[in-house]
Backbone as numpy.savetxt, mean C-alpha at the origin, in Angstrom:
# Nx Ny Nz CAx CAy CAz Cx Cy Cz
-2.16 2.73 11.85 -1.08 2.90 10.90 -0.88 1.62 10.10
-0.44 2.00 8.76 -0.49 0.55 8.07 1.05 0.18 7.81
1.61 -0.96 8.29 2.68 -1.56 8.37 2.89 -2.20 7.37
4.06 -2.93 6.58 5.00 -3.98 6.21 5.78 -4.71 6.87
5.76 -5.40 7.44 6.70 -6.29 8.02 7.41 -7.11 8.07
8.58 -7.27 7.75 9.27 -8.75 6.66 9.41 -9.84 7.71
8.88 -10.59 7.05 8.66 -12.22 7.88 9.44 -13.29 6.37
10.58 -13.57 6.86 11.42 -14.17 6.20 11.86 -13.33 4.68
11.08 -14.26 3.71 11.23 -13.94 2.10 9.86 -13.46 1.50
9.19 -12.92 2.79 8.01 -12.22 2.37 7.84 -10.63 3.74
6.99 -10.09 2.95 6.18 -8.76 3.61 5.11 -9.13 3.62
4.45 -8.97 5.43 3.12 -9.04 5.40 2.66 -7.65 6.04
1.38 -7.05 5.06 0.96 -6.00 5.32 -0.19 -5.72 6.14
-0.70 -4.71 7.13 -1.96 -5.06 7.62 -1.92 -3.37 7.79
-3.71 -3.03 7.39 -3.83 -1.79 8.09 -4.42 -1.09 7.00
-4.89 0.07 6.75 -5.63 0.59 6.03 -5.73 1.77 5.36
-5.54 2.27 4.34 -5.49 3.15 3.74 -6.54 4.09 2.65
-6.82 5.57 3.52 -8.24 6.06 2.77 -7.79 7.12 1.58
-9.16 7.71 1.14 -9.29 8.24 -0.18 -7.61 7.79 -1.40
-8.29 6.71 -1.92 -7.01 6.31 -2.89 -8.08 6.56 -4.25
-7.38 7.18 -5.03 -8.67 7.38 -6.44 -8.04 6.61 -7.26
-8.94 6.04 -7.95 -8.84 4.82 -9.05 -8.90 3.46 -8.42
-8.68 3.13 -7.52 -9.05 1.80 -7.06 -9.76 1.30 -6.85
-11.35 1.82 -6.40 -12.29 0.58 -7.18 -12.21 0.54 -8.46
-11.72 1.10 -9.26 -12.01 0.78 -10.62 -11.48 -0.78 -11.06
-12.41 -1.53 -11.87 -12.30 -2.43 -12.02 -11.18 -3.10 -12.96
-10.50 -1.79 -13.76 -9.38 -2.04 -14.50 -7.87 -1.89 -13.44
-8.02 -1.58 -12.52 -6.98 -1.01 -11.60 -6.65 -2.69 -11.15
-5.74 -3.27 -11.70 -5.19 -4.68 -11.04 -3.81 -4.74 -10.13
-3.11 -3.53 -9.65 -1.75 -3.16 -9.03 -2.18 -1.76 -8.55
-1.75 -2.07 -7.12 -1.61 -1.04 -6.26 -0.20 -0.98 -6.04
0.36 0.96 -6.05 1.54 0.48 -5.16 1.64 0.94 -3.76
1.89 0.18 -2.62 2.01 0.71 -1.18 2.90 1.29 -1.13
2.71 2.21 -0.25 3.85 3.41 0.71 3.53 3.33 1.45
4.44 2.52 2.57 4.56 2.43 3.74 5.60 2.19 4.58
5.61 2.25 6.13 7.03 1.83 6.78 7.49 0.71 6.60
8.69 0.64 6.52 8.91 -0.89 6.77 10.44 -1.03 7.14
10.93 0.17 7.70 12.30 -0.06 8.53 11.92 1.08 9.70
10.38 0.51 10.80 10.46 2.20 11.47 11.21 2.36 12.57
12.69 1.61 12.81 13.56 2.01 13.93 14.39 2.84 13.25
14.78 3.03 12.07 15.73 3.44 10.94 15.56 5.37 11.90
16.61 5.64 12.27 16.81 7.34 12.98 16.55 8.06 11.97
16.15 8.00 10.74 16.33 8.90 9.50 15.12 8.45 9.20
13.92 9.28 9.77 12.46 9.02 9.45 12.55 9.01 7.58
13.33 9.50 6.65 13.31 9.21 5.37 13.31 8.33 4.93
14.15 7.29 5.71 14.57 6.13 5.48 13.74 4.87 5.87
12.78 5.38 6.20 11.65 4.43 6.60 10.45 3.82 5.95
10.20 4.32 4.70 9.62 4.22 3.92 10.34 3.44 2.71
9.03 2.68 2.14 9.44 1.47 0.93 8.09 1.85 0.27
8.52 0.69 -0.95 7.07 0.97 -2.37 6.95 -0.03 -1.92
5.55 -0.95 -2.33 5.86 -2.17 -2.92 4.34 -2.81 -3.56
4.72 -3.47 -4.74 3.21 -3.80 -5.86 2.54 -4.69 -5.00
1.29 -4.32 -4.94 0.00 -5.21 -4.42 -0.66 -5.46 -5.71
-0.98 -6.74 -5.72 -1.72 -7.07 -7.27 -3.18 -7.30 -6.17
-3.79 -6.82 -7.12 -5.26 -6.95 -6.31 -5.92 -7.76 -6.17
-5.84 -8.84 -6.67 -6.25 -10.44 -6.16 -5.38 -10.81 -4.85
-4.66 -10.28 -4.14 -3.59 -10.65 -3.70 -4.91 -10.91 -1.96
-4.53 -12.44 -1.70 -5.65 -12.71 -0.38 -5.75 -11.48 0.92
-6.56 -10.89 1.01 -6.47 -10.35 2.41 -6.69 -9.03 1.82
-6.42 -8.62 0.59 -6.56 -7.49 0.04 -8.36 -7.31 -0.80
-8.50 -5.62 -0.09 -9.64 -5.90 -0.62 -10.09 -4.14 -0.78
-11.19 -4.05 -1.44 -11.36 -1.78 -1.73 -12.32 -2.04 -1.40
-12.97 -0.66 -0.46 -14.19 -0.49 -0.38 -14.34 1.28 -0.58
-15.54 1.19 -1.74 -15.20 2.69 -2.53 -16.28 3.78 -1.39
-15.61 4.64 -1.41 -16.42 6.07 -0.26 -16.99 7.09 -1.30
-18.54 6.56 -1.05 -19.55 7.27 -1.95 -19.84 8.86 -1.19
-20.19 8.98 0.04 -20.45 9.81 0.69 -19.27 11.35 0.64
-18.66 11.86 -0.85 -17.88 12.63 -0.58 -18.55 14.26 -0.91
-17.98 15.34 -0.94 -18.65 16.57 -1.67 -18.38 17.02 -2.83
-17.05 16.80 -2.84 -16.70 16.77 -4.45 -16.15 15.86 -5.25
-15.22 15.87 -5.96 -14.79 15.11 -7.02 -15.57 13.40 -7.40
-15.94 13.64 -7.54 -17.44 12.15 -8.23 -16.85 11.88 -9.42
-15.65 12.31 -9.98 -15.90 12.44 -11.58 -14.59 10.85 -11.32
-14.19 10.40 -10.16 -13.50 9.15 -10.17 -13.79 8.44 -8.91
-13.48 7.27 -9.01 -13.73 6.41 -7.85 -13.06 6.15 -6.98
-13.23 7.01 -5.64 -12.48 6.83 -4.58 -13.18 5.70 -3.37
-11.55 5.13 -3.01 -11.61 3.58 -1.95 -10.98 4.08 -0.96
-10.95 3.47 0.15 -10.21 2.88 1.07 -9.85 1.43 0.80
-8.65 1.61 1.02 -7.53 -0.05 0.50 -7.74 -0.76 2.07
-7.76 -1.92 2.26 -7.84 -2.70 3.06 -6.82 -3.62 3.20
-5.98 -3.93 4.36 -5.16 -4.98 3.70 -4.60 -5.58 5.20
-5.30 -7.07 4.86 -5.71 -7.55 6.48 -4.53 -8.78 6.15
-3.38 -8.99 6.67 -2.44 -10.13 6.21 -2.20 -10.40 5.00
-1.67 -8.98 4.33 -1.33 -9.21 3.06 0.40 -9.94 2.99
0.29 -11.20 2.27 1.60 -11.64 2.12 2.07 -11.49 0.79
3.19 -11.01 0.79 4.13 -11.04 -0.92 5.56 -11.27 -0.93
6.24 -11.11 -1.89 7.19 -11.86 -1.71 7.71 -10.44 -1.78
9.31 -10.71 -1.19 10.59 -9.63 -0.90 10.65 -8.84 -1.80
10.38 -9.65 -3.67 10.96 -9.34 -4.65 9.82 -8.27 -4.89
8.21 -8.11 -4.52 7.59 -7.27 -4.66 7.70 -5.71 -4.64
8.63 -5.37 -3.53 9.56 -4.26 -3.36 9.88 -3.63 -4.20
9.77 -2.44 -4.73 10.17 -1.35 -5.30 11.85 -1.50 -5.24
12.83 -1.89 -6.07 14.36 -2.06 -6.04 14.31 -0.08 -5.30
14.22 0.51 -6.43 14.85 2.22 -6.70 13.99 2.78 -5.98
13.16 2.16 -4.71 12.42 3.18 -3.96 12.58 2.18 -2.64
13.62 1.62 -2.05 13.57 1.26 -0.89 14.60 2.48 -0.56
14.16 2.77 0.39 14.39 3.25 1.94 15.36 5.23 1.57
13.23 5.52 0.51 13.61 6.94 0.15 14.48 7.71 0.82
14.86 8.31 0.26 15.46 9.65 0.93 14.94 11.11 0.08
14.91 12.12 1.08 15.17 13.54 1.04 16.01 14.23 0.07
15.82 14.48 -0.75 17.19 15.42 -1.60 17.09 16.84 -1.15
């Protein structure tokens, strides 16, 4: 499972995420994560955050999955993200800690 974890005035991310389309592409410079990052929160809704990965960002890295049956017509990765650090402010303001309507 791929985590966020706030360590002070930053989120560090680790863990891995498959078939994402458009990310090897070489114009693709921002990812945005969806992931936990409050998972004691009783309101599994509430457990989930955004937050921008710029793709230079250290520890971050795509590796694209050639081996599929269909759709070829874009480039699908698995996101990698081995001690990704960013800052607090990276966070999605209007998408921390979704909810259900």
């Amino acid at each position: 499972r791929t985590r966020a974890v706030r360590d002070g005035d930053e989120y560090v991310i680790n863990g891995r995420k498959w078939w994402t389309s458009g990310a090897g592409d070489p114009r693709c410079k921002i990812i945005i994560f969806m992931g936990k990052t409050d998972p004691k929160n009783p309101d599994k809704y509430k457990q989930q955050s955004m937050i921008l990965v710029p793709r230079d960002t250290p520890g971050f890295t795509t590796q694209d999955i050639h081996q599929k049956l269909s759709l070829r017509a874009s480039v699908t990765s698995e996101l990698i993200l081995d001690d990704v650090r960013l800052p607090a402010s990276a966070q999605l303001p209007e998408a921390v800690k979704l909810t259900r309507k």
